[in-house]
C-alpha positions in Angstrom: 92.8 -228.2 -23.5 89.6 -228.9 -26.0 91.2 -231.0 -29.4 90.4 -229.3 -32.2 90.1 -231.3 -35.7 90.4 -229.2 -39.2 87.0 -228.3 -40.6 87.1 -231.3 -43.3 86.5 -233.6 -40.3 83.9 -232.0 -38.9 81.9 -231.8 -42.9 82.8 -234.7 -44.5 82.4 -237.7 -42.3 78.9 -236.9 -41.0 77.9 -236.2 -44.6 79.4 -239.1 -45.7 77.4 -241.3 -43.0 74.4 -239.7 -43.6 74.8 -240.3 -47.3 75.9 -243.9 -47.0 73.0 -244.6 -44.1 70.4 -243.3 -47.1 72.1 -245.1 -50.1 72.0 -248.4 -48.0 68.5 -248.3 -47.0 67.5 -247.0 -50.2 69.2 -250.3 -51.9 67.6 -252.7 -49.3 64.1 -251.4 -50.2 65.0 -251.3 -53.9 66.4 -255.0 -53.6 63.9 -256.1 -52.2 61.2 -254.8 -54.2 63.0 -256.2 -57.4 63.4 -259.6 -55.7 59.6 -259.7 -54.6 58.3 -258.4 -57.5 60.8 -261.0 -60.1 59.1 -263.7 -57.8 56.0 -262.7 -58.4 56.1 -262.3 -61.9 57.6 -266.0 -62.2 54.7 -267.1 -60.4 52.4 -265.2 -62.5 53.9 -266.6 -65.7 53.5 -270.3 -64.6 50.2 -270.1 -63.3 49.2 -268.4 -67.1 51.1 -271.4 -68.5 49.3 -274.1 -66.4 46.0 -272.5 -67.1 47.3 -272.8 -70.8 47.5 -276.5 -70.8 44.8 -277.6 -68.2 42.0 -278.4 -70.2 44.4 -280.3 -72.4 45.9 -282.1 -68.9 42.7 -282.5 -67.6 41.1 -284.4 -71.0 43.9 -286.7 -71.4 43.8 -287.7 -68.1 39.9 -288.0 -68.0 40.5 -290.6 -70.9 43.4 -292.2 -69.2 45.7 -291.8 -72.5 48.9 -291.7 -70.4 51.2 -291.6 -72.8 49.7 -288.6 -75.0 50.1 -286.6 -71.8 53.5 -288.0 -71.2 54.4 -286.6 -74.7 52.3 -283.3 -74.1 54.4 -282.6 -71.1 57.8 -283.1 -72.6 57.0 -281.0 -75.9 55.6 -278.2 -73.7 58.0 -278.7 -71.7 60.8 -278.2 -73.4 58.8 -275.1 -75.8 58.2 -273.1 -72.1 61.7 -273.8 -70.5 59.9 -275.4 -68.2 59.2 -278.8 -66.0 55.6 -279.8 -66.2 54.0 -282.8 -63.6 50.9 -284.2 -63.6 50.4 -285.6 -60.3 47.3 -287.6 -58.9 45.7 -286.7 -55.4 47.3 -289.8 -53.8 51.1 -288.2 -55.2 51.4 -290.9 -58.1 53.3 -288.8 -60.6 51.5 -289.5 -64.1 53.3 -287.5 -66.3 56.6 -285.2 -66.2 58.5 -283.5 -68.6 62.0 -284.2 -67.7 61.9 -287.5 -65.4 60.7 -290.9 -66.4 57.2 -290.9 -64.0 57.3 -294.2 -62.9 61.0 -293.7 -61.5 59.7 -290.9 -59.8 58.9 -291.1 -55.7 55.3 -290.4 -54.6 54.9 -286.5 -53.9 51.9 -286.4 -51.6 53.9 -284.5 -49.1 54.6 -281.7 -51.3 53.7 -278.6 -49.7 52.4 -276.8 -53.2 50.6 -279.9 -54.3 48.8 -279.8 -50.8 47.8 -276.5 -51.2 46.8 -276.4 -54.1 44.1 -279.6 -53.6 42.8 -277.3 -50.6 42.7 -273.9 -52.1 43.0 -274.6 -56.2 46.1 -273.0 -56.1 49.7 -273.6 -54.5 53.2 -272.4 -54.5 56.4 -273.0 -53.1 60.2 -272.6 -53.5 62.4 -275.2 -52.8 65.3 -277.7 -53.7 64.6 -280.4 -56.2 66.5 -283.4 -55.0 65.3 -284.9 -58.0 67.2 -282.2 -60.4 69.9 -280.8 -57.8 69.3 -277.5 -57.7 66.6 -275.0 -56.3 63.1 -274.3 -58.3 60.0 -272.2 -58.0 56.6 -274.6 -58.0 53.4 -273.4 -59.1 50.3 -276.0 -59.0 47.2 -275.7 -60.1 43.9 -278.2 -59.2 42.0 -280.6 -61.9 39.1 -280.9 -60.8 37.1 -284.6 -61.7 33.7 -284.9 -61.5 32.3 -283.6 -58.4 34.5 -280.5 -58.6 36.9 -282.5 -56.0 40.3 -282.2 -57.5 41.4 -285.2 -58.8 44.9 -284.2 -59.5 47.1 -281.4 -59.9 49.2 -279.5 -63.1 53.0 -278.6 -61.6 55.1 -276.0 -63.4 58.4 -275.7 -62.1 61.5 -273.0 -63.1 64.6 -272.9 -62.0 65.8 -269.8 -59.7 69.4 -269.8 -60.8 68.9 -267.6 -63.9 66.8 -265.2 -61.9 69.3 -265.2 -59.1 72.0 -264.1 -61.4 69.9 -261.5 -62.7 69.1 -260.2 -59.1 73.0 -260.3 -58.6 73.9 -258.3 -61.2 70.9 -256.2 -60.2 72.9 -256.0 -57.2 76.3 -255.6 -57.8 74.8 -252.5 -60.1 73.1 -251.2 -57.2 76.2 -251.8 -54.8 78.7 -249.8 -57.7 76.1 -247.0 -57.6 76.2 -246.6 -53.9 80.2 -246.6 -54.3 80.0 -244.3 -56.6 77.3 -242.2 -55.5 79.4 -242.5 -51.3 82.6 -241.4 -53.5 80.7 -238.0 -55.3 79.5 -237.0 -51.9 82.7 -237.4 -50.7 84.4 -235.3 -52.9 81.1 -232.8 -53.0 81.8 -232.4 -49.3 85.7 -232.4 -49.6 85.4 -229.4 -51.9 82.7 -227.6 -49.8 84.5 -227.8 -46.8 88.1 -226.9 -48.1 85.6 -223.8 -49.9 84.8 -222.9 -46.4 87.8 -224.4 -44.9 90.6 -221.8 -47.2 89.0 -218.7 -46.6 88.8 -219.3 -42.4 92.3 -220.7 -42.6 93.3 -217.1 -44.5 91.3 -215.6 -41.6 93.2 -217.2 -39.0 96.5 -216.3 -40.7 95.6 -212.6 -40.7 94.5 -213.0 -37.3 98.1 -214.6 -36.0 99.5 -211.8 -38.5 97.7 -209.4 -36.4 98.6 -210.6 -33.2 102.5 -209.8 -34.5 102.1 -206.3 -35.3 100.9 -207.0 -39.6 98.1 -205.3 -40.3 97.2 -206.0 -44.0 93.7 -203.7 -44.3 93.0 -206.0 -47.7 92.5 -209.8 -46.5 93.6 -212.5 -49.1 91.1 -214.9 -49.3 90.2 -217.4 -52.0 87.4 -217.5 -54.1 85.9 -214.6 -52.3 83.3 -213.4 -54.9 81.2 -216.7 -54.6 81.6 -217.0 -50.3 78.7 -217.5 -48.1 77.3 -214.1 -46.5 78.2 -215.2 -43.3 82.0 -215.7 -43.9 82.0 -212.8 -46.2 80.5 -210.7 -43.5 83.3 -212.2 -41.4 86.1 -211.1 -43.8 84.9 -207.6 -43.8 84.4 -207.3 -40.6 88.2 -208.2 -39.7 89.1 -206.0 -42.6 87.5 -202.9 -40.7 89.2 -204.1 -37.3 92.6 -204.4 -38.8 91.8 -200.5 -40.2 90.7 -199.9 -37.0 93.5 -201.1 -34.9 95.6 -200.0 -37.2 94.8 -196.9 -36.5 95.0 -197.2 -32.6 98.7 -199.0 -33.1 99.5 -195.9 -35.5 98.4 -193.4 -33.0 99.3 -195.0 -29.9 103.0 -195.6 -31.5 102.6 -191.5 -32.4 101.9 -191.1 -29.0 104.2 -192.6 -27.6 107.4 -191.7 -30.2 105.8 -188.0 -29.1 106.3 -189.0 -25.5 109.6 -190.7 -25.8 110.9 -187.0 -28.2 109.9 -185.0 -25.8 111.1 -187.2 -22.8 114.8 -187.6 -24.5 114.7 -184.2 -25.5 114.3 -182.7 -21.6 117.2 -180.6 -20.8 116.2 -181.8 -17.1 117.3 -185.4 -15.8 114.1 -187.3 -15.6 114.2 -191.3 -14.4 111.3 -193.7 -14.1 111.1 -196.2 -11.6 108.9 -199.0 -11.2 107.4 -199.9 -8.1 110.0 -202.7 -6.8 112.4 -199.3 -7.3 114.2 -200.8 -10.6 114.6 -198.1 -13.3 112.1 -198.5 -16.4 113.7 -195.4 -18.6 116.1 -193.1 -18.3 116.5 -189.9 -20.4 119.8 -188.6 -22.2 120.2 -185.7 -19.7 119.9 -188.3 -16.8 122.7 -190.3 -18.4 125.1 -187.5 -19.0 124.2 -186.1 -15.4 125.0 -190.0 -14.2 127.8 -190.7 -16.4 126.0 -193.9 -17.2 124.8 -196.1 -21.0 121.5 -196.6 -21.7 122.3 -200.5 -22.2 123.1 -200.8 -18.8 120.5 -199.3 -17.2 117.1 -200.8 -17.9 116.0 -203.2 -15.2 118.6 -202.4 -12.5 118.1 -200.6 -8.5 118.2 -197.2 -8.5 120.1 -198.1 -5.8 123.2 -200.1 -7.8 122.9 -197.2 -10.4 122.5 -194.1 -8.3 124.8 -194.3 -4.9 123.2 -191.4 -3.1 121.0 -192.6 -0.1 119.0 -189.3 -0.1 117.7 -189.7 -3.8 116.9 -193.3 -2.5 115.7 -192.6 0.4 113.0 -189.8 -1.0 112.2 -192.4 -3.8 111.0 -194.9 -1.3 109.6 -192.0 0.4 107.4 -191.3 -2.7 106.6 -195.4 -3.5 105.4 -195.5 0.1 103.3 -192.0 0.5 102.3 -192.1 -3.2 102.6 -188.4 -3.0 104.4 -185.5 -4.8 107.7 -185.0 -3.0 110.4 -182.1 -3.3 113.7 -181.6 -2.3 117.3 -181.4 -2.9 120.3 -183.9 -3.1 124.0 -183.2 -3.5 126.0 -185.1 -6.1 130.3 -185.3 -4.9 132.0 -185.3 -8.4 135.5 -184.3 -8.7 135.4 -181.0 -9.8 132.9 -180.0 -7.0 129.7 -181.0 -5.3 126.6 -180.7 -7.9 123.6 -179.6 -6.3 120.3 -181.0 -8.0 117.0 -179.9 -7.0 114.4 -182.8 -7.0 110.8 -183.6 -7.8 109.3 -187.0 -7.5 105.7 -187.7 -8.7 104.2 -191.1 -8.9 103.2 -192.8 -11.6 99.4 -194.3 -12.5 98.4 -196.6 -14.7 95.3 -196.9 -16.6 92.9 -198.0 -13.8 94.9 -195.1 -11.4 97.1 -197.3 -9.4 100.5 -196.4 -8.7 103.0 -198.4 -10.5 106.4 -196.3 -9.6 107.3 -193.0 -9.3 109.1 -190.3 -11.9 112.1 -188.4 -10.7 112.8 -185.1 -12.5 115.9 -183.7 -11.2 117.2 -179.4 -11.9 120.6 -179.1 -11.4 120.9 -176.1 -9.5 124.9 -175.9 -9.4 124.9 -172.9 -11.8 122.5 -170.9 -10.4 124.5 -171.8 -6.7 127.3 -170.6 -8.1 126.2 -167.4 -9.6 124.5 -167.0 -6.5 127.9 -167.1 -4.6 129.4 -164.8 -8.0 126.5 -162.5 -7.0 127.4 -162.3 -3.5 131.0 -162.1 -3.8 130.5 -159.5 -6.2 128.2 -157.6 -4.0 130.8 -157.8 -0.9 133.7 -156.9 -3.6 132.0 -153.5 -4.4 130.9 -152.8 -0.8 134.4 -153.4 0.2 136.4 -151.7 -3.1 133.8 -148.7 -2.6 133.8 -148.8 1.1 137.6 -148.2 1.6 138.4 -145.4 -0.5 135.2 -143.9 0.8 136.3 -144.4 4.4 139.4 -143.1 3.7 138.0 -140.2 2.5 135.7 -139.6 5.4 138.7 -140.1 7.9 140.8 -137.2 6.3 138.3 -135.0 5.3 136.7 -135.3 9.3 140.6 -134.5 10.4 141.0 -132.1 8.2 137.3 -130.7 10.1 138.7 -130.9 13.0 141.9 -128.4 12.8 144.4 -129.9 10.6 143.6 -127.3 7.7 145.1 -125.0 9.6 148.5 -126.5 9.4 148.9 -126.0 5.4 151.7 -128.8 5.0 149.8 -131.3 6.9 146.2 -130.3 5.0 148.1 -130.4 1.4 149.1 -134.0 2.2 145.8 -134.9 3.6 143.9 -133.0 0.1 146.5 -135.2 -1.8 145.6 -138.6 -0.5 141.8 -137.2 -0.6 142.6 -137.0 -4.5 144.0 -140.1 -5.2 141.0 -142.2 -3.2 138.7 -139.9 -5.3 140.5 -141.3 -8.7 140.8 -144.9 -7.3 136.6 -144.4 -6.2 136.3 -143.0 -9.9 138.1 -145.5 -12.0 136.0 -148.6 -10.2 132.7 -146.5 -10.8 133.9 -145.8 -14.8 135.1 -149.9 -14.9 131.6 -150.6 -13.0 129.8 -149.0 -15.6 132.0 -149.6 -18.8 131.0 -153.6 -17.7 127.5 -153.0 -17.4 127.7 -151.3 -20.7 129.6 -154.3 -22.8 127.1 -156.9 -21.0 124.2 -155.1 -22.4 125.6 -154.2 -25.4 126.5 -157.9 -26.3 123.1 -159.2 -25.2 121.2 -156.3 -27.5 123.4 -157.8 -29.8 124.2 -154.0 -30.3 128.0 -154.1 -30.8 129.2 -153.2 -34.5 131.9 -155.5 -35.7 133.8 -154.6 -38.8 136.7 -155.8 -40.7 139.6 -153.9 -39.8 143.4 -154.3 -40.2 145.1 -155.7 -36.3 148.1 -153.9 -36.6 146.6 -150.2 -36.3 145.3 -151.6 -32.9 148.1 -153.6 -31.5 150.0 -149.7 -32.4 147.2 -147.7 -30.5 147.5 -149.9 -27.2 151.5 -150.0 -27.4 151.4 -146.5 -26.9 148.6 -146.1 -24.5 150.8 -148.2 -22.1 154.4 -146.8 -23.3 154.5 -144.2 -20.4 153.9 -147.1 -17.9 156.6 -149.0 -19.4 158.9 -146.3 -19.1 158.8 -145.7 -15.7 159.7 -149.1 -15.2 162.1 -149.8 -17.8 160.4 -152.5 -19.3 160.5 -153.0 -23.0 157.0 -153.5 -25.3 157.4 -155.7 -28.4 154.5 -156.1 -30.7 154.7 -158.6 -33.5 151.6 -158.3 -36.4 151.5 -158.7 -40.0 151.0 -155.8 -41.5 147.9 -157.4 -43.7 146.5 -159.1 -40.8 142.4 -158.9 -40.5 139.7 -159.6 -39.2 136.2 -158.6 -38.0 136.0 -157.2 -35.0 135.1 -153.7 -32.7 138.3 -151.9 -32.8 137.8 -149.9 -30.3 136.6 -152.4 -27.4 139.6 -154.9 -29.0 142.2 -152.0 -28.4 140.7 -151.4 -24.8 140.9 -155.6 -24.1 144.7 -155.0 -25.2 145.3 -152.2 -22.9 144.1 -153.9 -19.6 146.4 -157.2 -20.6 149.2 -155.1 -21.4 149.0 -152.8 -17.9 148.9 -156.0 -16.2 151.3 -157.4 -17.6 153.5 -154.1 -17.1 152.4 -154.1 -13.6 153.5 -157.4 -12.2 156.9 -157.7 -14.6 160.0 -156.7 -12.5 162.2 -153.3 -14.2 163.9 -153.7 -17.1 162.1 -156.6 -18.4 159.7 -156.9 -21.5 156.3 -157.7 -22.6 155.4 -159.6 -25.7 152.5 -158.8 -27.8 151.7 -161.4 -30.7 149.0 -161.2 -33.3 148.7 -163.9 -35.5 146.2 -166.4 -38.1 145.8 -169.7 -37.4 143.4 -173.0 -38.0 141.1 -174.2 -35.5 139.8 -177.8 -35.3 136.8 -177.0 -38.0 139.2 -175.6 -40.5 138.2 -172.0 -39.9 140.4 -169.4 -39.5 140.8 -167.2 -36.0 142.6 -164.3 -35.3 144.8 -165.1 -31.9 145.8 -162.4 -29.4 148.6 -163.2 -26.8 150.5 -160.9 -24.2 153.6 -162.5 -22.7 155.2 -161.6 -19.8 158.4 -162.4 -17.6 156.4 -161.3 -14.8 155.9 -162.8 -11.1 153.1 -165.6 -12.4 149.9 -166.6 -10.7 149.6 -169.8 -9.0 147.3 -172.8 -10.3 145.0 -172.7 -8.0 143.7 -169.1 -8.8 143.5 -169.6 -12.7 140.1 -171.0 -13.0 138.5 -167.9 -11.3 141.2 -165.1 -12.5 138.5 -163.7 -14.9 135.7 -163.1 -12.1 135.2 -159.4 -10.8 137.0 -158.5 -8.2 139.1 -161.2 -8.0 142.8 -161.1 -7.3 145.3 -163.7 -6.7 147.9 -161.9 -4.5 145.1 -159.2 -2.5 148.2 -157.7 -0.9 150.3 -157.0 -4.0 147.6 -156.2 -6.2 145.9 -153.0 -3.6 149.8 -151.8 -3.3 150.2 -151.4 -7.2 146.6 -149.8 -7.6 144.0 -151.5 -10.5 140.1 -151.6 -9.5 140.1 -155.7 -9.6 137.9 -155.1 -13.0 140.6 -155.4 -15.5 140.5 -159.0 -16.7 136.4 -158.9 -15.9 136.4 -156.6 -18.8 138.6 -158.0 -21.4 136.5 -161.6 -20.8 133.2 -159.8 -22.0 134.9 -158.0 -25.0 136.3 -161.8 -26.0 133.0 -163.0 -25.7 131.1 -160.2 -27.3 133.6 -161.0 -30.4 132.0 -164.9 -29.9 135.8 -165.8 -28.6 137.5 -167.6 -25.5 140.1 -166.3 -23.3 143.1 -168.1 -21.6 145.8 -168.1 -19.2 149.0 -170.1 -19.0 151.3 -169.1 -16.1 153.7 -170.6 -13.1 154.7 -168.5 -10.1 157.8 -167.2 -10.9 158.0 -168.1 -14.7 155.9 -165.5 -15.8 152.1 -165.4 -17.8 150.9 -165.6 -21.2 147.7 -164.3 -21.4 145.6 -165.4 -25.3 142.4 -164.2 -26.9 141.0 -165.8 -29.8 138.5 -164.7 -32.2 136.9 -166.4 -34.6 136.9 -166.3 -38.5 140.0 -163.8 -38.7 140.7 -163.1 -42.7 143.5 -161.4 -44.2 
């Protein structure tokens, strides 16, 4: 992995080098300079004051007046600030303006003096072991009287003063530099953290964007006086945020719209990856499966889902990559649930298969209306087909001679009859079905609020001669103000068939209760609940759940001996649910039935 340093390190040091690399050659040129040109000038000054006092020199020592020029040297001496020697050509010092001359070693080897009898003019810098410290020598020639030079004018300065001077100079120079490295240090400090702030905001949007923020309006310092390019920059990640914004927004529409309308399938549908583990599951799936959502992400289908055939078709699918349809069998406990299946696979963006999707039609209600349908079908064949038969039978004997015996034809005309009425009343409760059904689904039936009692009194006596013949005693208990919205007539009609059953399969002598009354269902509203009791022979358990289908009877035998058409109960289920209420049995073999319609929002 590249190291990466903070922008300040990649400003400010270079700048700083280059700055300090400048300043130092700068100083060394300017040093320099100074230090030549101070030189020079000190030179220049003490050749102008031994050209001041040469003719002067040169006279006194022509006339060999010693002393004068001993004096001469020591007053000019000490007016210049500086140390005049008159030296002859064979380095005899004559005259000096500090020393006593005769004290004084021979200078002959003096490197100014030498130069100056060869050229006129000599110089030299030095230390003066004579005065201890270092000096500047400037000597001039006097010439004698063939223009050789006979000896030579000295001025001498010291270099201390003007090495003091060229420190200071220095230490100026050197605090400048400082000074000058520290500005360009902070210069570049600033410019860098100027650049640095606004690329460090950038970043932080960036990371920001990488976890799902997407701030459109980027805060970034001092962004009115930003370079071009980092401006540009800024924008620029301004308009991508909008822009991916945008594409998160609609991709998360999208998919919310995807997810809706997946959770929302009234059909099971289940997504599998392609190592067969479950990606998503839908509600309907999770009812179908008894199973929480919690605990199904991730897993087999095969841990979830214990049916080899769904597994077995899935693989199927994973393997072929092709649509696949069929039809599984669930075992639940109240029944096998037939589901019809369709597995497609899955693609992803480049239009590989990455699992399959299973949507599953369960196909258990349209089975069993399928089997209502054909039961029903055989039921009428074989309800119309015996009575017709019977018909047939006598009316072909009765063909065939037996009208001429006038007993025997009476009896045959009479049983004739009675399979006409029987073929009749199935036709009539055939069609008074059909009727309700279409009625109910036209929406077509007219419910009004009427008083119960006058109803509960209309069926008692439709049913009284019945219960005579037997013996058997009809109670009806109502309120008087009892009400409630309903279709009188069909309600009366619902009553009627409970009550003849109820008169049919009670023993003589007994009674049959019928009970209207108000009560509160779980919402608080009020129904109006209809029950007939009998002491009767009962119905066992197992034919309850299917006592309200066509046709159906629980004791075949018993039930064609005391007549009915098997349509009865069909009926009073449709008139219950045209009202928007439930019907209910309660009964033991032996212990009679109670049979209880409820209709909703009764009112007094």
């Amino acid at each position: 992995m590249l190291r990466t340093r903070p922008l300040i390190w990649h400003l400010v040091p270079p700048n700083l080098a280059i700055t300090l690399a400048a300043l130092l050659s700068i100083s060394w040129l300017g040093t320099t300079t100074i230090d030549n040109f101070a030189a020079a000038q000190i030179r220049q000054e003490l050749v102008g004051r031994a050209m001041l006092l040469r003719r002067q020199v040169h006279e006194l020592l022509v006339a060999d007046e010693v002393d004068r020029l001993q004096t001469l040297c020591r007053q000019a001496g000490r007016e210049a600030s500086t140390r005049i020697t008159v030296i002859r050509r064979d380095g005899t010092v004559v005259a000096d303006s500090n020393e006593d001359p005769a004290a004084m070693v021979n200078h002959a080897d003096r490197p100014e003096l030498s130069q100056a009898l060869t050229e006129g003019r000599g110089e030299s810098e030095r230390y003066s072991t004579t005065l201890g410290e270092r000096l500047v020598y400037v000597a001039i020639a006097l010439p004698g009287g063939n223009d050789t030079p006979v000896a030579t004018l000295r001025m001498s300065v010291p270099v201390t003063a003007l090495q003091l001077a060229l420190m200071d100079i220095h230490r100026k120079i050197a605090l400048g530099v400082i000074l000058t490295l520290a500005a360009a240090g902070l210069v570049s400090w600033w410019t860098a953290r100027r650049l640095g702030l606004p690329i460090e905001a950038m970043d932080k949007a960036a990371a920001s964007y990488i976890k799902g923020g997407m701030d459109r309006n980027l805060t970034i310092p001092a962004r009115g006086v930003l370079p071009s390019e980092i401006q540009g920059l800024a924008e620029s990640m301004e308009q991508m945020a909008a822009h991916i914004e945008e594409r998160i927004a609609t991709i998360i529409r999208q998919r919310n719209e995807l997810e809706e309308v997946f959770s929302s399938m009234a059909e099971p549908v289940i997504a599998v990856d392609g190592e067969e583990r479950i990606r998503s599951m839908n509600d309907a799936a999770m009812r179908l499966l008894d199973l929480q959502e919690d605990k199904v992400r991730g897993r087999t289908i095969s841990e979830l889902i214990r049916n080899l055939e769904l597994q077995r078709q899935v693989r199927e699918a994973l393997r072929t990559k092709l649509h696949l349809e069929s039809e599984i069998v669930l075992h639940e406990s109240d029944g096998p649930r037939y589901l019809q299946t369709r597995i497609a696979p899955l693609r992803d963006g480049t239009g590989e298969t990455v699992g399959v999707l299973v949507v599953m039609n369960d196909t258990t209600k349209l089975r069993r209306l399928e089997q209502i349908r054909s039961d029903f079908v055989a039921n009428v064949s074989h309800e119309l087909f015996t009575p017709i038969t019977s018909i047939k039978g006598y009316v072909e004997t009765l063909l065939d001679g037996a009208l001429e015996d006038d007993k025997q034809a009476r009896n045959f005309l009479e049983i004739v009859g009675r399979q006409t009425v029987q073929l009749q009343a199935i036709i009539k409760d055939l069609l008074t079905l059909s009727r309700i059904e279409q009625e109910a689904q036209r929406q077509e039936i007219v419910l009004r609020k009427c008083r119960i009692e006058p109803v509960v009194r209309a069926a008692e006596q439709t049913c009284a001669g019945r219960a005579t013949e037997k013996n058997i005693r009809l109670i009806c208990r109502c309120p008087l103000d009892l009400e409630a919205t309903i279709n009188d007539t069909l309600l009366e009609q619902s009553l009627v068939n409970l009550m003849i059953n109820a008169i049919k399969y009670s023993d003589d002598g007994g009674e049959v209760l019928v009970e209207a009354q108000e009560r509160r269902n779980p919402r608080g509203g009020k129904e109006l609940c209809l029950s007939v009791i009998d002491q009767g022979i009962g119905i066992g358990r197992e034919h309850l759940p299917r006592l309200f289908e066509r046709f159906y009877r629980s004791d075949k035998a018993r039930s064609r001996k005391l007549g009915g058409t098997g349509l009865g109960l069909a009926i009073v289920k449709h008139i219950v649910q045209a009202h928007g209420g439930t019907v209910g049995v309660e009964s033991e073999p032996g212990r009679g039935s109670t049979f209880t319609m409820v209709i909703p929002e009764a009112k007094k």
